[in-house]
DOFISE-752826 format. One record per residue (C-alpha): residue number from 0; residue in three letters; x, y, z. Coordinates in nm, 3 decimals. Example, Ala and Ser with C-alpha at 12.3 -4.5 7.8 and 13.67 -1.06 7.14 Angstrom:
2
+------+------+---------+---------+---------+
| resi | resn |       x |       y |       z |
+------+------+---------+---------+---------+
|    0 |  ALA |   1.230 |  -0.450 |   0.780 |
|    1 |  SER |   1.367 |  -0.106 |   0.714 |
+------+------+---------+---------+---------+
END
This chain:
235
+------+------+---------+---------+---------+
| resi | resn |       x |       y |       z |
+------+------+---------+---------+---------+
|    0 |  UNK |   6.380 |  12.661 |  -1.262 |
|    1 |  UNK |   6.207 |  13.045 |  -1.280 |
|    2 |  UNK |   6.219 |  13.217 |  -1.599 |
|    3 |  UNK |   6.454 |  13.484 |  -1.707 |
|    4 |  UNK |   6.167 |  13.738 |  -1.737 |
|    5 |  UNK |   6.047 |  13.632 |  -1.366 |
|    6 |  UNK |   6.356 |  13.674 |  -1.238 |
|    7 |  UNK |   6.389 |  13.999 |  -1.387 |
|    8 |  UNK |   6.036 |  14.108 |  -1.276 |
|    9 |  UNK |   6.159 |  14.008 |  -0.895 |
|   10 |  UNK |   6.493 |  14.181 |  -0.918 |
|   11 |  UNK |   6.228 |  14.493 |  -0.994 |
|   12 |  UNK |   6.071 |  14.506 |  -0.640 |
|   13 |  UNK |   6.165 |  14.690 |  -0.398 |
|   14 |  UNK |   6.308 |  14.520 |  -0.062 |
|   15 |  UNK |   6.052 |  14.493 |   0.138 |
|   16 |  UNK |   5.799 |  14.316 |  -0.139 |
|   17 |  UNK |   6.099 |  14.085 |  -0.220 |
|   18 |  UNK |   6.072 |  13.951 |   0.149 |
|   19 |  UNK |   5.679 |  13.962 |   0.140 |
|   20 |  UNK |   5.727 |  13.783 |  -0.156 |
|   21 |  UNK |   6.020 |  13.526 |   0.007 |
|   22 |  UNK |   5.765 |  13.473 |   0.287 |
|   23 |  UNK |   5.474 |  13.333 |   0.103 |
|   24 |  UNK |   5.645 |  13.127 |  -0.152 |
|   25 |  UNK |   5.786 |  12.946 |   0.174 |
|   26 |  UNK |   5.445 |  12.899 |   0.337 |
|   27 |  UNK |   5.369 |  12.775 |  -0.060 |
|   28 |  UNK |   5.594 |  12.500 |  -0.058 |
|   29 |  UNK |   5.441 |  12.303 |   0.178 |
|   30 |  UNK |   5.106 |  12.451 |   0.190 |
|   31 |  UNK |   4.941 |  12.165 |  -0.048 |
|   32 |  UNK |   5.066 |  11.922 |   0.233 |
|   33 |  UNK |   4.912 |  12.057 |   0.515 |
|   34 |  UNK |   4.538 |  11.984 |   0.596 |
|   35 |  UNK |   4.281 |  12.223 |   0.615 |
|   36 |  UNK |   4.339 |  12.554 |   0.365 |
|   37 |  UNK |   4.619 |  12.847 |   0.424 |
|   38 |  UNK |   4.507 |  13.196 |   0.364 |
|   39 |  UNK |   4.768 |  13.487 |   0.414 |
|   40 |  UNK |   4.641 |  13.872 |   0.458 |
|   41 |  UNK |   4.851 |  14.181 |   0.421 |
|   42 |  UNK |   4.821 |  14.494 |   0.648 |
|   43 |  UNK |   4.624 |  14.711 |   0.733 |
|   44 |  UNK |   4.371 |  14.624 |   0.582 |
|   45 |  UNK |   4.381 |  14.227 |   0.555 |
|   46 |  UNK |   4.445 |  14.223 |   0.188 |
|   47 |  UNK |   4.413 |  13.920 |   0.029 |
|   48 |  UNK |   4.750 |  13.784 |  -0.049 |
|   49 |  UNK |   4.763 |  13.411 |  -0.137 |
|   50 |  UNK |   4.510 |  13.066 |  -0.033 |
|   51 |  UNK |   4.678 |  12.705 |  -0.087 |
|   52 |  UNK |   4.541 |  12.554 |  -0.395 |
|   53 |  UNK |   4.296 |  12.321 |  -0.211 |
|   54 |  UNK |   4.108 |  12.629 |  -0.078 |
|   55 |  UNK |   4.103 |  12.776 |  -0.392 |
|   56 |  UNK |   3.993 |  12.440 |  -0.533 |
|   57 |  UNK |   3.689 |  12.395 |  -0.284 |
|   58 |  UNK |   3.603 |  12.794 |  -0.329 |
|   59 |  UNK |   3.627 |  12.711 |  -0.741 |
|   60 |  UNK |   3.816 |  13.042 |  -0.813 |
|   61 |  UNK |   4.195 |  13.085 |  -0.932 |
|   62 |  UNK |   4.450 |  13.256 |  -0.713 |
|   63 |  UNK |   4.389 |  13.555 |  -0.925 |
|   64 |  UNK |   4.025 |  13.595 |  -0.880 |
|   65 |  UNK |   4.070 |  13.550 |  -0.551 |
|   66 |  UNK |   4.340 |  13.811 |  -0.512 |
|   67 |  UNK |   4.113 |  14.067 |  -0.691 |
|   68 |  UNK |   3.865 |  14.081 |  -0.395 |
|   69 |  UNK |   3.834 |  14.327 |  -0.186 |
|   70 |  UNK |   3.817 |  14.182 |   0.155 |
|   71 |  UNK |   3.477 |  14.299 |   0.241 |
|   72 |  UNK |   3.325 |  14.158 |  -0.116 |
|   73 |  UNK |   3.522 |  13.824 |  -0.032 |
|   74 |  UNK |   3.356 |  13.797 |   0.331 |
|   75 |  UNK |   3.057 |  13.867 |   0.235 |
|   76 |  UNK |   3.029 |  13.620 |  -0.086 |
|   77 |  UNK |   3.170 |  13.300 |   0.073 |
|   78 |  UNK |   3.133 |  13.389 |   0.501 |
|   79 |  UNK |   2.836 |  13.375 |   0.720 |
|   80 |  UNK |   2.806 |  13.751 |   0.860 |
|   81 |  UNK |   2.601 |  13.648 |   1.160 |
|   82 |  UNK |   3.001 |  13.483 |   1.283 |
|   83 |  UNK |   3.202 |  13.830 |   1.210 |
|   84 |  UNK |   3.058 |  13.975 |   1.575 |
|   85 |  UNK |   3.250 |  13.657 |   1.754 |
|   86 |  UNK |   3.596 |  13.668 |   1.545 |
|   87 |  UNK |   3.635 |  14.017 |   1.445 |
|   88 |  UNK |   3.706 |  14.192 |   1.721 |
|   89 |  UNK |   3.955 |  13.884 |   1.833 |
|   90 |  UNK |   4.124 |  13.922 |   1.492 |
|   91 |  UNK |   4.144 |  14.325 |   1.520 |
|   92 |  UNK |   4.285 |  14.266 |   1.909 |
|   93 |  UNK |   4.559 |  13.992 |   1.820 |
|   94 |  UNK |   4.662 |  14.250 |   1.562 |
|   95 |  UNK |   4.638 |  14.572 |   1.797 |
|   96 |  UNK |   4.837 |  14.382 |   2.071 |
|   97 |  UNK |   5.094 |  14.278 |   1.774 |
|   98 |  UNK |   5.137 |  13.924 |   1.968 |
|   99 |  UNK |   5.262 |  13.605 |   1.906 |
|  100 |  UNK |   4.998 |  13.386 |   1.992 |
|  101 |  UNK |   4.761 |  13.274 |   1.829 |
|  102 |  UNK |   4.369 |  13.246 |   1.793 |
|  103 |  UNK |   4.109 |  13.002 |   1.699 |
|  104 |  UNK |   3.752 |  13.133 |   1.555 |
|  105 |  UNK |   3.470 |  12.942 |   1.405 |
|  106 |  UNK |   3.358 |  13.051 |   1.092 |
|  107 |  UNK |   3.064 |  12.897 |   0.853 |
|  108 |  UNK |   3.189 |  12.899 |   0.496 |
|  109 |  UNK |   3.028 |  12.835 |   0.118 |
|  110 |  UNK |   3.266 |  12.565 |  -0.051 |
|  111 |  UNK |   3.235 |  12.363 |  -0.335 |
|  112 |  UNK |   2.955 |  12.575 |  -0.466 |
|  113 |  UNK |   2.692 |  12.440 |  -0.204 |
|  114 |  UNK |   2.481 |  12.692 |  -0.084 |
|  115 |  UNK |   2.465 |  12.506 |   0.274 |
|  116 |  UNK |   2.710 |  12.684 |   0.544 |
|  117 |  UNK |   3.002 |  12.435 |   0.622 |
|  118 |  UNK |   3.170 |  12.507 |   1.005 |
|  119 |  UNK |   3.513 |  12.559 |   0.982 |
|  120 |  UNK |   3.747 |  12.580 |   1.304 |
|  121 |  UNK |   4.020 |  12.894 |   1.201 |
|  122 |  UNK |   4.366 |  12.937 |   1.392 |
|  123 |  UNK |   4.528 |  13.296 |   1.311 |
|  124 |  UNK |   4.852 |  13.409 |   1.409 |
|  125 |  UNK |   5.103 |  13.735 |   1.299 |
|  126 |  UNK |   5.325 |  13.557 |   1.042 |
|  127 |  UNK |   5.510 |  13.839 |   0.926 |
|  128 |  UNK |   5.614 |  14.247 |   1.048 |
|  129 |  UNK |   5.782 |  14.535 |   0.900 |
|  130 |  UNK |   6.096 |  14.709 |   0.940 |
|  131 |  UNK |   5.933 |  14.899 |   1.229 |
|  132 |  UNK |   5.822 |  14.578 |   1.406 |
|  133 |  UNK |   5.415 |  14.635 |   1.302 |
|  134 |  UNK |   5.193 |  14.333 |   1.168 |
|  135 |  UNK |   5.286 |  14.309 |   0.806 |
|  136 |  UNK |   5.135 |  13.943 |   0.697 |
|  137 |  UNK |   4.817 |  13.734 |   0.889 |
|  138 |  UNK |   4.828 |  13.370 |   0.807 |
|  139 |  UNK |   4.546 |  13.148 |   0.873 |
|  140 |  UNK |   4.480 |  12.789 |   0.888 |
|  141 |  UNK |   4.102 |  12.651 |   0.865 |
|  142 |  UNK |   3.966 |  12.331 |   0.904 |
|  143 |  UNK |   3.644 |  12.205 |   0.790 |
|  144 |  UNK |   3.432 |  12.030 |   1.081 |
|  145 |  UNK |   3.332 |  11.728 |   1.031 |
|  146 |  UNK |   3.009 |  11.605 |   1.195 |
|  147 |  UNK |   3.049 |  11.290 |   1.111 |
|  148 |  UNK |   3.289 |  11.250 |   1.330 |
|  149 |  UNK |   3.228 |  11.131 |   1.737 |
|  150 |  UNK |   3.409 |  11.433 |   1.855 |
|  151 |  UNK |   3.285 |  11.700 |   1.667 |
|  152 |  UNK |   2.959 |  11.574 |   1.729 |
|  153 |  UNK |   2.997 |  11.763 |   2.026 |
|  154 |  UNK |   3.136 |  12.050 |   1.867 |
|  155 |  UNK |   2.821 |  12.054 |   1.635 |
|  156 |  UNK |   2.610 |  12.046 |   1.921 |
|  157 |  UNK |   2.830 |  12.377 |   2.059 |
|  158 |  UNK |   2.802 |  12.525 |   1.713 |
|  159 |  UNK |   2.416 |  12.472 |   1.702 |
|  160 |  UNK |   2.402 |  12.707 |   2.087 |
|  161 |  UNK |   2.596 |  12.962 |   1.925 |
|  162 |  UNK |   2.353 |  12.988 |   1.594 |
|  163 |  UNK |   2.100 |  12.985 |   1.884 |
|  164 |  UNK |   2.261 |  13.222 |   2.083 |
|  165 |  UNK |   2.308 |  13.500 |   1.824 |
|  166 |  UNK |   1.978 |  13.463 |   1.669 |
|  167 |  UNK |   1.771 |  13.498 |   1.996 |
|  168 |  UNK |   2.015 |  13.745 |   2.186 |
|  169 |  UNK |   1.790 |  14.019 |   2.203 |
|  170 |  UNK |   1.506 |  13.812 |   2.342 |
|  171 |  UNK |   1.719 |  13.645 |   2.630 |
|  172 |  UNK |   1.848 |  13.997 |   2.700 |
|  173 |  UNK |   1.469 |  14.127 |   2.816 |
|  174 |  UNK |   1.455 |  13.939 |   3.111 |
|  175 |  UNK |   1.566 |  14.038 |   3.405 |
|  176 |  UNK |   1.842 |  13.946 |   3.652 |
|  177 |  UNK |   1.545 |  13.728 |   3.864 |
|  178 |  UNK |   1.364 |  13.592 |   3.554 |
|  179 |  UNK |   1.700 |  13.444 |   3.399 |
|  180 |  UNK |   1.730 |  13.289 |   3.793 |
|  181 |  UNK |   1.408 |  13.166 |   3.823 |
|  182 |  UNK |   1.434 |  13.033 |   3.428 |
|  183 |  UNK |   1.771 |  12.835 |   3.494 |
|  184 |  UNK |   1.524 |  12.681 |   3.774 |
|  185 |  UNK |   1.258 |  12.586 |   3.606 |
|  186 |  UNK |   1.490 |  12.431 |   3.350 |
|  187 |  UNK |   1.655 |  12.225 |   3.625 |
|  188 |  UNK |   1.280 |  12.045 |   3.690 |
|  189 |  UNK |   1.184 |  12.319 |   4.004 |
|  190 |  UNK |   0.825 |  12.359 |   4.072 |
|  191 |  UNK |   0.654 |  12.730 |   4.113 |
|  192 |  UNK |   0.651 |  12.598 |   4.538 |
|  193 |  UNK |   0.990 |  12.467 |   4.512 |
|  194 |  UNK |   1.078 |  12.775 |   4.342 |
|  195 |  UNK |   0.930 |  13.036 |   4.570 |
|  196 |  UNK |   1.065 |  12.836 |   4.900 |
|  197 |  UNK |   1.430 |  12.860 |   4.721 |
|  198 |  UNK |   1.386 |  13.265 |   4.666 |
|  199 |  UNK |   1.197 |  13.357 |   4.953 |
|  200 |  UNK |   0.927 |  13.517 |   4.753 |
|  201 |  UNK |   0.517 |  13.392 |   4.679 |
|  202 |  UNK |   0.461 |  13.091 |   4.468 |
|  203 |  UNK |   0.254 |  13.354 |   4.274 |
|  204 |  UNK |   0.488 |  13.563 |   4.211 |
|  205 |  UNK |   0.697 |  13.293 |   4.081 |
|  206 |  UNK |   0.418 |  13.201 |   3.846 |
|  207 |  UNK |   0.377 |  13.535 |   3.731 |
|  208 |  UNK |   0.772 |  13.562 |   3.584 |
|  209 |  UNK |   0.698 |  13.213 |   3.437 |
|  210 |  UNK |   0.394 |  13.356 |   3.243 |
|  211 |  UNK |   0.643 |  13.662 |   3.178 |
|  212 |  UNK |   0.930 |  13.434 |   3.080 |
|  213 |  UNK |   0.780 |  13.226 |   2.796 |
|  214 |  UNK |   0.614 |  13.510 |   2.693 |
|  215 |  UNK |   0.958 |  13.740 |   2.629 |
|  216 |  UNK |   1.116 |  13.447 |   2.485 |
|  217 |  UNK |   0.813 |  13.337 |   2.290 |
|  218 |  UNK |   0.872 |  12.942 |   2.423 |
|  219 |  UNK |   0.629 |  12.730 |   2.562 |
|  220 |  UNK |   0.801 |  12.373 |   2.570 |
|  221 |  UNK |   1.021 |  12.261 |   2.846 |
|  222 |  UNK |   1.232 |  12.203 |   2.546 |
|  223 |  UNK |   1.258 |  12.566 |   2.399 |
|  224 |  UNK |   1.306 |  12.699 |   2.764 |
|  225 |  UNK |   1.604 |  12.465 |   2.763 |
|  226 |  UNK |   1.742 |  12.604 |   2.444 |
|  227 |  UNK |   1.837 |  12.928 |   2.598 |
|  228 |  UNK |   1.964 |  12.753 |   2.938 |
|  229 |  UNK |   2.194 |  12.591 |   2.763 |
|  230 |  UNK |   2.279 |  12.838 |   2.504 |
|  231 |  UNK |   2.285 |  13.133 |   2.761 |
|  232 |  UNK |   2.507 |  12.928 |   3.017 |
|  233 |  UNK |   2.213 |  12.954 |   3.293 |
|  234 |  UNK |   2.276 |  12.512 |   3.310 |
+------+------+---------+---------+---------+
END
């Protein structure tokens, strides 16, 4: 049963905070029940409004420490900034196009005070909008991945190409249109003969943009030159 003095404190907001307000304590009720954690953002400038007590529980902070973040200090004390290039600008769209559905993001987080990176796969949607139909509350759900797990082993595997991928970007982005062919070549087990008879061009210079290839991407194993195959989407 609320308190006299809380229900006097609520019968003090104004309209629109009373339904922010209505909103979140219904997502609250069943938020400990769910899996994963349940963080809510106010617009415009993803304010942080509530996180389920498990998420607050594996970050160690009370909901009022975590409300007294500013979104950027938040981010950058408990979220991998090498990820925010690959979810931010799908966050900022699904909020620009003021849409229904919803999107999924992976995101490495601190928890439980371990300074490792845990993955987390996050699903964001609009949950609530103003009286003039515009984004009001974000609600997310994220779930830890867990590697020990047959299927995410797969997933960790995809999660390991993207670390790869963002890290070495600017290498793989010096060669040229023919060096990424002629790499995605000799990664499939072609020879500089078999190689040169595929292209039409001399076997020398296909050994001349394999000299030029390892030495952009600074690899010199079959395995490294694999790496960015894979990563790069050349296999």
């Amino acid at each position: 049963m609320p308190s006299l003095n809380y229900d006097i404190a609520m019968n003090k907001l104004p309209d629109l905070e009373l339904k922010i307000q209505a909103e979140i304590d219904k997502i609250h009720a069943v938020a400990n029940l769910l899996p994963g954690v349940t963080i809510i953002h106010r617009m415009p400038d993803f304010k942080l409004e509530y996180m389920c007590q498990n998420g607050l529980n594996q970050l160690g902070i009370t909901l009022a420490e975590f409300r007294s973040y500013s979104t950027s200090d938040y981010t950058a004390k408990y979220f991998n900034p090498e990820d925010a290039d690959t979810y931010v600008p799908k966050v900022k769209g699904m909020v620009e196009r003021n849409t229904d559905e919803d999107i999924t993001f992976f995101q490495q987080v601190k928890i439980n005070g371990n300074p490792e990176w845990v993955w987390h796969l996050s699903t964001m949607k609009i949950l609530m909008r103003d009286d003039e139909g515009l984004p009001l509350l974000v609600i997310n759900m994220a779930f830890k991945v867990d590697p020990v797990q047959h299927v995410t082993a797969k997933v960790e595997r995809m999660l390991d190409e993207n670390t790869f991928l963002r890290k070495n970007l600017s290498k793989f982005s010096s060669l040229s249109k023919r060096e990424c062919e002629i790499l995605r070549l000799m990664v499939l087990g072609k020879s500089s003969p078999e190689i040169a008879n595929q292209l039409f061009i001399a076997v020398g210079t296909v050994d001349t943009h394999r000299k030029n290839i390892k030495h952009k991407l600074q690899a010199n194993t079959s395995f490294e030159l694999s790496q960015y195959a894979r990563a790069f989407d050349l296999v």
